[in-house]
TORDOGU-908185 format. One line per field, with one value per residue: residue number from 1; x, y, z of N, C-alpha, C in turn. Coordinates in nm, 2 decimals, decimal comma. Example, Ala and Ser with C-alpha at 12.3 -4.5 7.8 and 13.67 -1.06 7.14 Angstrom:
BEGIN
tido: c(1 | 2)
n.east: c(1,32 | 1,28)
n.north: c(-0,57 | -0,22)
n.up: c(0,78 | 0,71)
ca.east: c(1,23 | 1,37)
ca.north: c(-0,45 | -0,11)
ca.up: c(0,78 | 0,71)
c.east: c(1,32 | 1,29)
c.north: c(-0,33 | 0,00)
c.up: c(0,78 | 0,79)
***
This chain:
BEGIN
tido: c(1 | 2 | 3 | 4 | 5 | 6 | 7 | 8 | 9 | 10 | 11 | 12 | 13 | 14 | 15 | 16 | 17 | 18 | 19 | 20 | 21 | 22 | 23 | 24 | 25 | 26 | 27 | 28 | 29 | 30 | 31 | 32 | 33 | 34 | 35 | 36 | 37 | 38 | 39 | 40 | 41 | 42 | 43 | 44 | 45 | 46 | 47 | 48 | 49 | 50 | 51 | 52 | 53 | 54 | 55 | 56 | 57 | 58 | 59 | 60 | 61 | 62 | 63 | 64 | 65 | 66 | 67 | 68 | 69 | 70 | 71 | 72 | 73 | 74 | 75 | 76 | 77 | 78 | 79 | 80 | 81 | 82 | 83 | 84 | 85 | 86 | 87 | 88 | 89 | 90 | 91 | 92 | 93 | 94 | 95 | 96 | 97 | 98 | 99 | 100 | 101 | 102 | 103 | 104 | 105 | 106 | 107 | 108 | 109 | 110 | 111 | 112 | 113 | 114 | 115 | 116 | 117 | 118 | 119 | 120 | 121 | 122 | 123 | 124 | 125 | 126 | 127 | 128 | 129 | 130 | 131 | 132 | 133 | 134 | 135 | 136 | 137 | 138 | 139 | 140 | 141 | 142 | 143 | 144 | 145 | 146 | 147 | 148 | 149 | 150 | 151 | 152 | 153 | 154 | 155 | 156 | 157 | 158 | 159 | 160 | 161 | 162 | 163 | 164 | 165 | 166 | 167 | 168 | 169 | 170 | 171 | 172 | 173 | 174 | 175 | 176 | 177 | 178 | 179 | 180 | 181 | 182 | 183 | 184 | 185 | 186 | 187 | 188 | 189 | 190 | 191 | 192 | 193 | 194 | 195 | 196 | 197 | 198 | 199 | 200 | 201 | 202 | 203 | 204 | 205 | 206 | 207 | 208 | 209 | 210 | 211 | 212 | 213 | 214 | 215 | 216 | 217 | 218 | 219 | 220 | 221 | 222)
n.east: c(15,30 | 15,40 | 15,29 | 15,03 | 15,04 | 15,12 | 14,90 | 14,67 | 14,71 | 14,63 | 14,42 | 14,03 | 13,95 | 13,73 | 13,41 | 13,29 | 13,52 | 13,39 | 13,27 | 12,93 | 12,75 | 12,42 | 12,26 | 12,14 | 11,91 | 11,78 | 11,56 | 11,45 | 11,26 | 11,14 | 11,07 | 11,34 | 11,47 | 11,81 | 12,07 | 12,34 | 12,41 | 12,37 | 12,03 | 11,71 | 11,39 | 11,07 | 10,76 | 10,35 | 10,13 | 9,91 | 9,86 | 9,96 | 9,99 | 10,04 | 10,34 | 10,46 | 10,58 | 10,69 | 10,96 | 11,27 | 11,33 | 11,30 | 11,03 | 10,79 | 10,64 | 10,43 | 10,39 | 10,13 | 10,12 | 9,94 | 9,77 | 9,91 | 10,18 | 10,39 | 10,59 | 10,81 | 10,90 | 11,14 | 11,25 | 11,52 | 11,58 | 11,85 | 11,97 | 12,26 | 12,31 | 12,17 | 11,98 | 11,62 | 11,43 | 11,28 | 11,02 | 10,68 | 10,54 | 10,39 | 10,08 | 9,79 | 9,61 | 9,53 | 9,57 | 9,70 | 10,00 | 10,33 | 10,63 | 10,96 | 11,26 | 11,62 | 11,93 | 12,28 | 12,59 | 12,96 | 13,24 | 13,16 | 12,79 | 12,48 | 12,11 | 11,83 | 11,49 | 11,22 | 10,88 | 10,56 | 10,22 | 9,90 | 9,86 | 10,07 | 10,24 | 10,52 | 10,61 | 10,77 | 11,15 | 11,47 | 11,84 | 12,07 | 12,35 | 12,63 | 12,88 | 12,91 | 12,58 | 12,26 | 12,06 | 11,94 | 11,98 | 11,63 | 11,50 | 11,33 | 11,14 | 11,26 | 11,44 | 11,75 | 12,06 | 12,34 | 12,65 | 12,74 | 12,94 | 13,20 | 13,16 | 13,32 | 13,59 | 13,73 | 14,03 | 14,14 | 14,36 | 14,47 | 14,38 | 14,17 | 13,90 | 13,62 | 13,32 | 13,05 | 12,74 | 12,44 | 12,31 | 12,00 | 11,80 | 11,58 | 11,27 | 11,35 | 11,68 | 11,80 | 11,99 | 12,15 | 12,25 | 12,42 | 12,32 | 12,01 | 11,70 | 11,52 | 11,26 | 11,19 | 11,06 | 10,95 | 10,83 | 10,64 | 10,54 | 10,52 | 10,81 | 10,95 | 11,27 | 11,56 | 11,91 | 12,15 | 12,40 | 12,68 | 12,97 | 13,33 | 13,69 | 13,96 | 14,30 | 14,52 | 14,78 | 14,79 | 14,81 | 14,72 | 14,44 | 14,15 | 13,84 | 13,80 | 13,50 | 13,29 | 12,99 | 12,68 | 12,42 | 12,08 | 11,73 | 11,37 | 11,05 | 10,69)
n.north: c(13,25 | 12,99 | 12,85 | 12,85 | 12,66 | 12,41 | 12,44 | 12,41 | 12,12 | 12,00 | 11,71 | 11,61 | 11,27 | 11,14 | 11,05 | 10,81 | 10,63 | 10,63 | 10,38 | 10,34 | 10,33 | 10,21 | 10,13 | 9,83 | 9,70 | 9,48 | 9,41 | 9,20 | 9,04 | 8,83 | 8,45 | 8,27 | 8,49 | 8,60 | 8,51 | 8,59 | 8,32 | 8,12 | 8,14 | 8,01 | 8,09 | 8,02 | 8,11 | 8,11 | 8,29 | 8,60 | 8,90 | 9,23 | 9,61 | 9,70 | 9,81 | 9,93 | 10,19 | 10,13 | 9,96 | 9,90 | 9,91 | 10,11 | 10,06 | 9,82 | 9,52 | 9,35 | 9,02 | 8,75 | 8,50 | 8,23 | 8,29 | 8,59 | 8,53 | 8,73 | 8,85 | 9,02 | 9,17 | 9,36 | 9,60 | 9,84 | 10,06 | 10,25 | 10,50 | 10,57 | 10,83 | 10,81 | 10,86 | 10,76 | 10,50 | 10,27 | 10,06 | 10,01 | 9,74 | 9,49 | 9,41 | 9,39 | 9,46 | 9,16 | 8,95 | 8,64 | 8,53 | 8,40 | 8,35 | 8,40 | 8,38 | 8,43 | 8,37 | 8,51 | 8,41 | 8,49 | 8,57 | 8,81 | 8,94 | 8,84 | 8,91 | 8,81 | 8,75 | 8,64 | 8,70 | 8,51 | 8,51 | 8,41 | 8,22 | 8,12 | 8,30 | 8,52 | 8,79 | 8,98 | 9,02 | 8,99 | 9,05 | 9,11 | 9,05 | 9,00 | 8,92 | 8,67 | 8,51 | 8,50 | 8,41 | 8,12 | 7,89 | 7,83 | 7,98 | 8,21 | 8,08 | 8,03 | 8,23 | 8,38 | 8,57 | 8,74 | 8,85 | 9,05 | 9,23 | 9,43 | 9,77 | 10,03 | 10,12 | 10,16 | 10,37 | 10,30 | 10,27 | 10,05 | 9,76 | 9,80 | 9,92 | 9,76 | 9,73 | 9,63 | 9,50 | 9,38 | 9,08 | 8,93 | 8,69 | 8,57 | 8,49 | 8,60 | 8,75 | 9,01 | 9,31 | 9,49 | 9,80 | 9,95 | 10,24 | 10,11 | 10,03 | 9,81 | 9,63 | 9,28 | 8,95 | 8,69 | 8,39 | 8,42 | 8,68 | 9,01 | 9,23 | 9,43 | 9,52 | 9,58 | 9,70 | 9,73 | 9,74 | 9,64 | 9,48 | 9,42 | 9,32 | 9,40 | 9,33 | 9,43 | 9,62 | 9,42 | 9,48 | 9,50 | 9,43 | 9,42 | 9,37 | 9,24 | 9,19 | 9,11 | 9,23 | 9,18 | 9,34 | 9,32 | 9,37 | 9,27 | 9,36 | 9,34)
n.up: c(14,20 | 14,16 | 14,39 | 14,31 | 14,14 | 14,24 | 14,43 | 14,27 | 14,20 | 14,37 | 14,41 | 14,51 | 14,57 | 14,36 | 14,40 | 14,32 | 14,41 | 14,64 | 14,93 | 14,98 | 15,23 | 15,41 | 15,67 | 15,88 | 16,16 | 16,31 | 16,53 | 16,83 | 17,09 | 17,34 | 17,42 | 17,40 | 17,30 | 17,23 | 17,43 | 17,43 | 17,29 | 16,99 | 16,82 | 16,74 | 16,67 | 16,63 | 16,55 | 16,57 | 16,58 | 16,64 | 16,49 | 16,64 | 16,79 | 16,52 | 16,35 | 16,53 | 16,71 | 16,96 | 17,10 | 17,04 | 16,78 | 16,44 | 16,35 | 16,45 | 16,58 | 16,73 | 16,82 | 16,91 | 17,11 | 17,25 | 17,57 | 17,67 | 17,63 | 17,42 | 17,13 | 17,00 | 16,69 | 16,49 | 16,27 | 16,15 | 15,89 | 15,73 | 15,54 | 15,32 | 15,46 | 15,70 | 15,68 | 15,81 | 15,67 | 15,67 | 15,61 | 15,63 | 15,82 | 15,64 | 15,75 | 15,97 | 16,25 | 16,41 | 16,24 | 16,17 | 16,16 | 16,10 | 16,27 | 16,18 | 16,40 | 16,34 | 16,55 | 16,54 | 16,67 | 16,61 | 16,55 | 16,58 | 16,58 | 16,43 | 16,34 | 16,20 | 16,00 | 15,94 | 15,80 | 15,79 | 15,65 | 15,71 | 15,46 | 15,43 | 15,31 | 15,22 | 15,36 | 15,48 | 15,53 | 15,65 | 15,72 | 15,85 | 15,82 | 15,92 | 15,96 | 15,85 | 15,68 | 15,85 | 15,82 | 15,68 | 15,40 | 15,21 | 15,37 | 15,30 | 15,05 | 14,72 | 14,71 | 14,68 | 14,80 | 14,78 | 14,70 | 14,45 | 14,21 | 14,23 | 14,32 | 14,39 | 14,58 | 14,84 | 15,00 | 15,31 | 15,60 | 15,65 | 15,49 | 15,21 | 15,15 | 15,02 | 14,80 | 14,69 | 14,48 | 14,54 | 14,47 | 14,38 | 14,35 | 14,26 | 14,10 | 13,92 | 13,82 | 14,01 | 14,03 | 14,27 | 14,36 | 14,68 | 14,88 | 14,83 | 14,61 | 14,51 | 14,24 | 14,30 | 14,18 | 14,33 | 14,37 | 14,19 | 14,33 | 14,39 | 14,57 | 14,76 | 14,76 | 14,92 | 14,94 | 15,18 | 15,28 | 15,11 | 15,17 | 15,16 | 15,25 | 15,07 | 14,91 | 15,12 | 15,32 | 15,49 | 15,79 | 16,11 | 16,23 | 16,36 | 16,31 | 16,06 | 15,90 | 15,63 | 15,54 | 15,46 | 15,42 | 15,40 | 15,30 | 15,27 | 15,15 | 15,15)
ca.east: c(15,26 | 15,45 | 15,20 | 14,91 | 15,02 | 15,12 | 14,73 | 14,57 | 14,72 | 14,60 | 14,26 | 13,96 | 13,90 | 13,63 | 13,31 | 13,35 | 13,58 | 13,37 | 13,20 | 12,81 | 12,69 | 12,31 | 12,26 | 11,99 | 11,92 | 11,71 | 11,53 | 11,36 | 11,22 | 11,03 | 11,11 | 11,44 | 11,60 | 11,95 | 12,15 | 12,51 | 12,47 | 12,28 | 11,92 | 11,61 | 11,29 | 10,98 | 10,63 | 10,27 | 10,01 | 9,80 | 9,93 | 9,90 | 10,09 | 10,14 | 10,43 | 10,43 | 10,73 | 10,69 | 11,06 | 11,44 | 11,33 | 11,16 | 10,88 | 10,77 | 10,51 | 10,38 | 10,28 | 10,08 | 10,11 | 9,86 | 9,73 | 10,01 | 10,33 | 10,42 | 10,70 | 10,84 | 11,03 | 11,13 | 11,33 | 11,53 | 11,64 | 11,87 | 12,01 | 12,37 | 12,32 | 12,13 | 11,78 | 11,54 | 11,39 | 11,17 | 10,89 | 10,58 | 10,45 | 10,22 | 10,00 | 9,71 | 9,56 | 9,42 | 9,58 | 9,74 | 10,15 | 10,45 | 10,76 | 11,10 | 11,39 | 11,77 | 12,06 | 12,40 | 12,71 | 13,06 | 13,32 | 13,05 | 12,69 | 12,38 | 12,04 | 11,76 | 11,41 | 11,15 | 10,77 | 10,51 | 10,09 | 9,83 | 9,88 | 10,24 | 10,36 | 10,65 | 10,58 | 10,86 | 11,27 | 11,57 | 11,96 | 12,18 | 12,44 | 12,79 | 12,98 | 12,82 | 12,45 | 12,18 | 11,92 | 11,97 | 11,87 | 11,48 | 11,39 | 11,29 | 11,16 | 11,28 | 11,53 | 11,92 | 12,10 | 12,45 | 12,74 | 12,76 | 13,10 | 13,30 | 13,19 | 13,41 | 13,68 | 13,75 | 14,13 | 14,21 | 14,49 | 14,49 | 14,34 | 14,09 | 13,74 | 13,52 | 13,18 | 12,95 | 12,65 | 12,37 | 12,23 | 11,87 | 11,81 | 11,44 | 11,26 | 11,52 | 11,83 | 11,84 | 12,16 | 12,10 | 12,40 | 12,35 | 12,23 | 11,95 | 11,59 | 11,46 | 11,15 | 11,23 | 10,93 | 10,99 | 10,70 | 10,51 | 10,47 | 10,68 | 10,85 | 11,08 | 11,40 | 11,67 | 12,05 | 12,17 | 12,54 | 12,77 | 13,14 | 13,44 | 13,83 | 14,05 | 14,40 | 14,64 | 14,89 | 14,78 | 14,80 | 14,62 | 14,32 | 14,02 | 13,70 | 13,76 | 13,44 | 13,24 | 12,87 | 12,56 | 12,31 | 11,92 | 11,55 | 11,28 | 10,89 | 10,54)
ca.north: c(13,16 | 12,83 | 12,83 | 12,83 | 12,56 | 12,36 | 12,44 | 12,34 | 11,94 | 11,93 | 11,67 | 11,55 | 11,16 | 11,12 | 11,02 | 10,67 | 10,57 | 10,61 | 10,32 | 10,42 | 10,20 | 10,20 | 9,98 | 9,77 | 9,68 | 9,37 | 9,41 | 9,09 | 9,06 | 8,69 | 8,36 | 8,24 | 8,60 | 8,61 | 8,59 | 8,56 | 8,20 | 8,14 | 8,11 | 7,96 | 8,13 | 7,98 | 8,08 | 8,13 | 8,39 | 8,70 | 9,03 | 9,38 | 9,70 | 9,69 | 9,87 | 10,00 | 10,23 | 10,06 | 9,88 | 9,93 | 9,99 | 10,22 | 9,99 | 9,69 | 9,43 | 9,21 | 8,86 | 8,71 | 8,32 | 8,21 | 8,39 | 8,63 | 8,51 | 8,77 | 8,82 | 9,14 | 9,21 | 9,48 | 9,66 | 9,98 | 10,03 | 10,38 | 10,54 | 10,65 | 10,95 | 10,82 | 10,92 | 10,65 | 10,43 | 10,16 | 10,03 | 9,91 | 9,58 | 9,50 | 9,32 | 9,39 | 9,37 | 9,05 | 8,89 | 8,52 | 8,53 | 8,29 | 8,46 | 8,29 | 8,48 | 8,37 | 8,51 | 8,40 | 8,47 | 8,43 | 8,70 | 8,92 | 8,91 | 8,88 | 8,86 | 8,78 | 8,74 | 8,62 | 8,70 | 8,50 | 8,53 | 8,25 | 8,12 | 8,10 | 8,38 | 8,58 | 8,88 | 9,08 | 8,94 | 9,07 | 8,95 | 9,19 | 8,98 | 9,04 | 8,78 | 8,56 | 8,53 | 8,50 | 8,31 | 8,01 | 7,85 | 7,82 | 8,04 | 8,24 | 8,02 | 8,08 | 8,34 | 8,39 | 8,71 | 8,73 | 8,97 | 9,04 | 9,29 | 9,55 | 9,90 | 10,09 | 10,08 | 10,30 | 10,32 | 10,31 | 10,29 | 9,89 | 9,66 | 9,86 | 9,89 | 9,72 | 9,78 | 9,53 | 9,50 | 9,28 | 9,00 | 8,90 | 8,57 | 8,48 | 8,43 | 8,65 | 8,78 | 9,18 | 9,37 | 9,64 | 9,85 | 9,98 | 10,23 | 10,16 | 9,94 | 9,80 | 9,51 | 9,15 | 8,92 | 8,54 | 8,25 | 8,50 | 8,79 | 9,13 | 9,22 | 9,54 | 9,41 | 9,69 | 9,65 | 9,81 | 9,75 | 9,48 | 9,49 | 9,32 | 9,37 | 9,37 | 9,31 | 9,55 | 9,60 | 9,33 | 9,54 | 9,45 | 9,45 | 9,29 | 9,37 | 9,27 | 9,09 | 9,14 | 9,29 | 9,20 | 9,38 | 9,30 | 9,34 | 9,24 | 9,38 | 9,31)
ca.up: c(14,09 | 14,20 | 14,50 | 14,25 | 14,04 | 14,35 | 14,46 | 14,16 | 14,16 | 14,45 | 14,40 | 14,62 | 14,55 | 14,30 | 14,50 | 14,27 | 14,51 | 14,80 | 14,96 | 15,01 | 15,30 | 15,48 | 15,83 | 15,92 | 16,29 | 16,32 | 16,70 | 16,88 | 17,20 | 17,42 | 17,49 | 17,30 | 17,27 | 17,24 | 17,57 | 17,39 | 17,25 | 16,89 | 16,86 | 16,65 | 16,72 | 16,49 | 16,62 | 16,53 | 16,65 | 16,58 | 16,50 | 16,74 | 16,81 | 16,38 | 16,33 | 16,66 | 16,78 | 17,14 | 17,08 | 17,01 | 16,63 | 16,38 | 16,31 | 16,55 | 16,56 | 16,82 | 16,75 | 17,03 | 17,10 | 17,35 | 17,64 | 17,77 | 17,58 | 17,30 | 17,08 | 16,94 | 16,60 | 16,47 | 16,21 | 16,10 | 15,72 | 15,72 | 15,38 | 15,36 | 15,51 | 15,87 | 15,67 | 15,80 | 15,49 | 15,69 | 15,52 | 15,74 | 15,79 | 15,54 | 15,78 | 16,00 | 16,33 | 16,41 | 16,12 | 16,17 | 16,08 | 16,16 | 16,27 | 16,23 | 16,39 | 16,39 | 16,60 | 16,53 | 16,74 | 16,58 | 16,66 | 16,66 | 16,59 | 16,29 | 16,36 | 16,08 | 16,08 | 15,85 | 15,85 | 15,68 | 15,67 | 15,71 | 15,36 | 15,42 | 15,22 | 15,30 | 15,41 | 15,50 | 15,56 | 15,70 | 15,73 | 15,92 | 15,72 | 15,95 | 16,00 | 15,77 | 15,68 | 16,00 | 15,79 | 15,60 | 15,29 | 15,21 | 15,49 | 15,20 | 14,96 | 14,60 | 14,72 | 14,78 | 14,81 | 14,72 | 14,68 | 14,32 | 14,14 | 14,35 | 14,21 | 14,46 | 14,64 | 14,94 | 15,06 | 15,46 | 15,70 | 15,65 | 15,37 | 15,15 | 15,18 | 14,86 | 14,77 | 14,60 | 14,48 | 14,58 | 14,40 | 14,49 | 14,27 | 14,25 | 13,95 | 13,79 | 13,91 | 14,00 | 14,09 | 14,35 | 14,45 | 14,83 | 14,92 | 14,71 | 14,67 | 14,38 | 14,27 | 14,28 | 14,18 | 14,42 | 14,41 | 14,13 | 14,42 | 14,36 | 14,67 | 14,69 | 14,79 | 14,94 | 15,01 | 15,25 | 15,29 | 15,05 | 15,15 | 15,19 | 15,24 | 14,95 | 14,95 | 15,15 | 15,37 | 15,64 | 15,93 | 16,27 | 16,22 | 16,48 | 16,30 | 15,89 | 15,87 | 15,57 | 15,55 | 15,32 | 15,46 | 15,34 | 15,35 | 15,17 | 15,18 | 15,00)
c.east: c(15,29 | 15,30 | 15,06 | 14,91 | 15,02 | 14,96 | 14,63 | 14,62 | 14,69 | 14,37 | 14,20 | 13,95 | 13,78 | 13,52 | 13,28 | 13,41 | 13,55 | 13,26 | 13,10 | 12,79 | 12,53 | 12,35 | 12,12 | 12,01 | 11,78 | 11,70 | 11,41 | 11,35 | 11,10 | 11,12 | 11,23 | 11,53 | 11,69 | 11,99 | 12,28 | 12,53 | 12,34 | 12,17 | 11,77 | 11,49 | 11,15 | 10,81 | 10,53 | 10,13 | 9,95 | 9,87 | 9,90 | 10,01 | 10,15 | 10,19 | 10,46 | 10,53 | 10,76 | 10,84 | 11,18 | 11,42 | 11,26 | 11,03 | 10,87 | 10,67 | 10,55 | 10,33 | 10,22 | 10,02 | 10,03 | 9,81 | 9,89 | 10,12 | 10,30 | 10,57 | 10,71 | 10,97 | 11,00 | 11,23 | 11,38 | 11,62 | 11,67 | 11,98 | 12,15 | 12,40 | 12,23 | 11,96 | 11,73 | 11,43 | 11,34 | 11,06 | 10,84 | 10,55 | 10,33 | 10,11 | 9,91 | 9,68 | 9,49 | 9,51 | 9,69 | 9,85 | 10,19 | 10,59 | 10,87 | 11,21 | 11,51 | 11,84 | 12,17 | 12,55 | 12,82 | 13,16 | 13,29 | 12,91 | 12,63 | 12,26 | 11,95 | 11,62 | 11,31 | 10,96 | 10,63 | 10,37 | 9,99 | 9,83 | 9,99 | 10,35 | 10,43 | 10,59 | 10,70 | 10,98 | 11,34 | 11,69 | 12,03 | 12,32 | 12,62 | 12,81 | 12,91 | 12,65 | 12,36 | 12,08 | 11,99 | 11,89 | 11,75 | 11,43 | 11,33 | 11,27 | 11,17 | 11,39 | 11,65 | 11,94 | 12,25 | 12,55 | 12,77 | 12,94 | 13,12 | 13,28 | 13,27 | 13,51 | 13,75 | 13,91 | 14,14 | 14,35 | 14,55 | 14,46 | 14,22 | 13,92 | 13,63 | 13,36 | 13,15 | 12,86 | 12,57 | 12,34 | 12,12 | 11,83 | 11,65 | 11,41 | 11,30 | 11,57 | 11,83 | 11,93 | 12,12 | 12,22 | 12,33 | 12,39 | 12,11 | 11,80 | 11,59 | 11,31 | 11,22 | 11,07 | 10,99 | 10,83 | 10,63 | 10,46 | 10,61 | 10,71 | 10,93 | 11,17 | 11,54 | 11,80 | 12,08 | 12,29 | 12,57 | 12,90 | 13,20 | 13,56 | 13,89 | 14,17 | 14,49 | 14,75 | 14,92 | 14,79 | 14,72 | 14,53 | 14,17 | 13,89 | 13,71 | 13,66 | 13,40 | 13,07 | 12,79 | 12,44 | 12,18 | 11,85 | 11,49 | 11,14 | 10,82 | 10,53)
c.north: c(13,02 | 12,81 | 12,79 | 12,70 | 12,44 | 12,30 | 12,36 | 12,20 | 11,94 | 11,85 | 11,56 | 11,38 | 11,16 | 11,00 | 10,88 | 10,56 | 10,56 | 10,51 | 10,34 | 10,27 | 10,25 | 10,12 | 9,95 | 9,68 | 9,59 | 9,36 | 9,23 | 9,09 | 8,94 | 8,57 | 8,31 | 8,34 | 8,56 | 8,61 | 8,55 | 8,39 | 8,22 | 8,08 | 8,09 | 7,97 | 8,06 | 8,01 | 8,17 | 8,20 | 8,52 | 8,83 | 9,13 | 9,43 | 9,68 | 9,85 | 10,01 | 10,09 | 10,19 | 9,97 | 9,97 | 9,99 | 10,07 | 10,13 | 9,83 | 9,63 | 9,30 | 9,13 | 8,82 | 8,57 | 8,26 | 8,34 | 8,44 | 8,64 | 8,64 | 8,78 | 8,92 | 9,10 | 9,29 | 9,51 | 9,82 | 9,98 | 10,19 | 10,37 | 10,56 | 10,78 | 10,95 | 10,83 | 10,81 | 10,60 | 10,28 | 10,16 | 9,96 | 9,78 | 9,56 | 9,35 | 9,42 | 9,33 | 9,28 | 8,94 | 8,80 | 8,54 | 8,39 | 8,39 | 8,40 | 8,36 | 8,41 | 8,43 | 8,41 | 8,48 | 8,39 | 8,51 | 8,82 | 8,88 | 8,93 | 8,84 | 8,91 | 8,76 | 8,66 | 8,62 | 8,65 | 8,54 | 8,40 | 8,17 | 8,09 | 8,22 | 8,48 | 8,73 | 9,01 | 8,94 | 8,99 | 8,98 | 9,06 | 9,13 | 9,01 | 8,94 | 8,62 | 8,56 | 8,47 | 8,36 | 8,23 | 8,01 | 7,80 | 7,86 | 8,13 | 8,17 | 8,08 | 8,22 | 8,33 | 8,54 | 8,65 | 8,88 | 8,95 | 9,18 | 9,39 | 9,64 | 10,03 | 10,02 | 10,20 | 10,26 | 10,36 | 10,28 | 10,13 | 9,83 | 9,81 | 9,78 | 9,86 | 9,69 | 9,70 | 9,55 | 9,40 | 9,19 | 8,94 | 8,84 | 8,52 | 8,40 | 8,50 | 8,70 | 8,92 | 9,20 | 9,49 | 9,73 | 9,96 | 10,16 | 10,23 | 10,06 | 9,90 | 9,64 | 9,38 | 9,06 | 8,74 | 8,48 | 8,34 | 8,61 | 8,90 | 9,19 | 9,38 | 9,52 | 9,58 | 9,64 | 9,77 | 9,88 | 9,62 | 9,52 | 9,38 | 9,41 | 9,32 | 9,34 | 9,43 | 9,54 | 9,52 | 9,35 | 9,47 | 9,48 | 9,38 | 9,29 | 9,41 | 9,18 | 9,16 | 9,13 | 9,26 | 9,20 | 9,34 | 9,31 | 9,36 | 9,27 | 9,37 | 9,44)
c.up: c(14,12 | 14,30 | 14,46 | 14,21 | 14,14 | 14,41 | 14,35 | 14,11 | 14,26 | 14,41 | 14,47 | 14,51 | 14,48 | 14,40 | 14,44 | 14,36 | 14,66 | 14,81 | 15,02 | 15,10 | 15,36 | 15,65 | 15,78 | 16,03 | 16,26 | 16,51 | 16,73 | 17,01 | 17,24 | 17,38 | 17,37 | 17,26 | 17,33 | 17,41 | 17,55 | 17,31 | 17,05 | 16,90 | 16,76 | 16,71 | 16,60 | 16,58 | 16,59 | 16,56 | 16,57 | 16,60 | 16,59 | 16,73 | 16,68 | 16,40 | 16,39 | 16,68 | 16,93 | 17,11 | 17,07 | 16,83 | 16,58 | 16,34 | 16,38 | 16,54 | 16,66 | 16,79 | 16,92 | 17,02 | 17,21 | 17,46 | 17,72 | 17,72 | 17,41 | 17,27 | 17,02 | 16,84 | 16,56 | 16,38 | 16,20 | 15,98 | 15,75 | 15,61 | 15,44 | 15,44 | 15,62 | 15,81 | 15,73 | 15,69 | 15,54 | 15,66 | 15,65 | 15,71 | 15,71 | 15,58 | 15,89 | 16,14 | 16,37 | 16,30 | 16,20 | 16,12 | 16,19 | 16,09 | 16,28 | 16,28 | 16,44 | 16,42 | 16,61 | 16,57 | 16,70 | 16,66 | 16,66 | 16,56 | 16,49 | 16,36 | 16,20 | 16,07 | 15,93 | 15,83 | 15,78 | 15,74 | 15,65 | 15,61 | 15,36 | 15,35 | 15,29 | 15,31 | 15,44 | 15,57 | 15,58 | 15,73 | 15,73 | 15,83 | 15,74 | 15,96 | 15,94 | 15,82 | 15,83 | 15,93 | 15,68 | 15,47 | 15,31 | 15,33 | 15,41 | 15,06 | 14,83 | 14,59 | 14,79 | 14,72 | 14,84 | 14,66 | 14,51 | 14,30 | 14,24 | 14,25 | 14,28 | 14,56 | 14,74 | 15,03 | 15,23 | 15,53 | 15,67 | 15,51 | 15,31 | 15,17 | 15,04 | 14,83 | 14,67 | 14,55 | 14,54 | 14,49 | 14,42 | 14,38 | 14,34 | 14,17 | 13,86 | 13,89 | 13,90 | 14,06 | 14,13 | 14,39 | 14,60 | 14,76 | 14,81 | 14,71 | 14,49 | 14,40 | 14,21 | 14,26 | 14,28 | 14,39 | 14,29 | 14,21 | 14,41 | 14,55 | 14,64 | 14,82 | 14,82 | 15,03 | 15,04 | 15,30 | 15,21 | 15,09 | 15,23 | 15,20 | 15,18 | 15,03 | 14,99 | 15,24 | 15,48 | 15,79 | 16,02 | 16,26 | 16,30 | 16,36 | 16,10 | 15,87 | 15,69 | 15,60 | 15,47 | 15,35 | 15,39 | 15,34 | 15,27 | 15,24 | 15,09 | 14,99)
***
C-alpha cells in the first residue's frame, strides 16, 4: 500500500510546460554565398527549376541573371514533430523576380531571404532569426516580426528554456504561437505568415553555457 501511494505522486510535467519549436533552413547558392564572413545578395532575373528539389532544401528556385550566372534559394519550414510544412513558390516559369538574400555571422550564423515579382511585391520571406535577425528593417515593407509573451517555459540543466509567441505587425498585429501559421494582410495583400521557433533563456542557475542565443524563426508566403 505505501508503494502505491508513493506511485501515484509521482507526476509527468503538464505538456504546458513544454516548449513546442519548428526549424527553418534558409538554403542559397551563386555569386556572394557565404564563405564565413556576412553577406548582401540583391539581384534580378527570370525564374526556372520552380520549386525544384535540385538543392540542400525542400523547395528551390533558380533565378537566372544574364547568360549563365544563376542563383539558387531555397527553403525548409518543419512542424514540431520533423513533419515538413513548406509552402511552394507562388511564382512561375519565366516570370521576372528580385531576390535579396542576407547571411550574418556572429557567434553563429542567420541567413534570410526575401523574394519579390516584377511589380515589386513580396512574394515569399524568410529569417532563420539566430543570433539576432538576418533581414533588416523595410526589407519587407510594412512588416516587423517580433517576440511577443512567454506561454511556456521548459526547465533544463542550466537557465530555462522560454517560449514566445510571434508578433507579425502589418496592417494589424497577429500573435502566432510556434508551431503554428496563420493570415497576416501587409501593403493590402494577405500573406500566411508561420512561426516557427520564438525562444529565449530565462533566469537560472548561470551555469556554462556556449550556445544561449535566442531564436525567432519566420516565413512568410502569398
Amino acid at each position: 500500500m505505501i508503494h502505491f501511494l508513493l506511485s501515484a505522486c509521482v507526476t509527468e510535467p503538464p505538456d504546458a510546460n513544454i516548449v513546442e519549436t519548428g526549424a527553418l533552413q534558409v538554403c542559397f547558392e551563386g555569386d556572394g554565398a557565404s564563405s564565413g564572413d556576412d553577406a548582401d545578395v540583391e539581384v534580378t532575373g527570370q525564374v526556372s527549376n520552380t520549386n525544384g528539389t535540385t538543392g540542400d532544401c525542400s523547395r528551390n528556385l533558380d533565378v537566372h541573371v544574364g547568360e549563365g550566372t544563376v542563383y539558387r534559394v531555397g527553403w525548409t519550414l518543419l512542424d514540431d514533430d520533423g513533419t515538413d510544412i513548406t509552402p511552394d513558390f507562388d511564382v512561375a516559369e519565366g516570370d521576372a523576380v528580385t531576390l535579396l538574400y542576407r547571411y550574418r555571422l556572429v557567434w553563429g550564423d542567420a541567413a534570410g531571404f526575401v523574394l519579390r515579382d516584377a511589380d515589386d511585391n513580396v512574394v515569399a520571406a524568410a529569417d532563420e532569426g539566430a543570433w539576432g535577425s538576418a533581414l533588416e528593417e523595410g526589407d519587407v515593407p510594412g512588416l516587423s516580426v517580433s517576440p511577443g509573451e512567454v506561454v511556456a517555459t521548459e526547465a533544463t540543466d542550466c537557465e530555462p528554456l522560454e517560449g514566445h509567441t510571434l508578433l507579425f505587425e502589418g496592417d494589424d498585429t497577429v500573435e502566432i504561437e510556434p508551431v503554428d501559421s496563420g493570415t497576416v494582410a501587409v501593403g493590402g495583400a494577405e500573406f500566411t505568415a508561420y512561426a516557427l521557433r520564438a525562444t529565449s533563456w530565462g533566469e537560472g542557475t548561470g551555469c556554462d553555457v556556449s550556445d544561449t542565443t535566442e531564436v525567432y524563426a519566420w516565413a512568410l508566403s502569398r
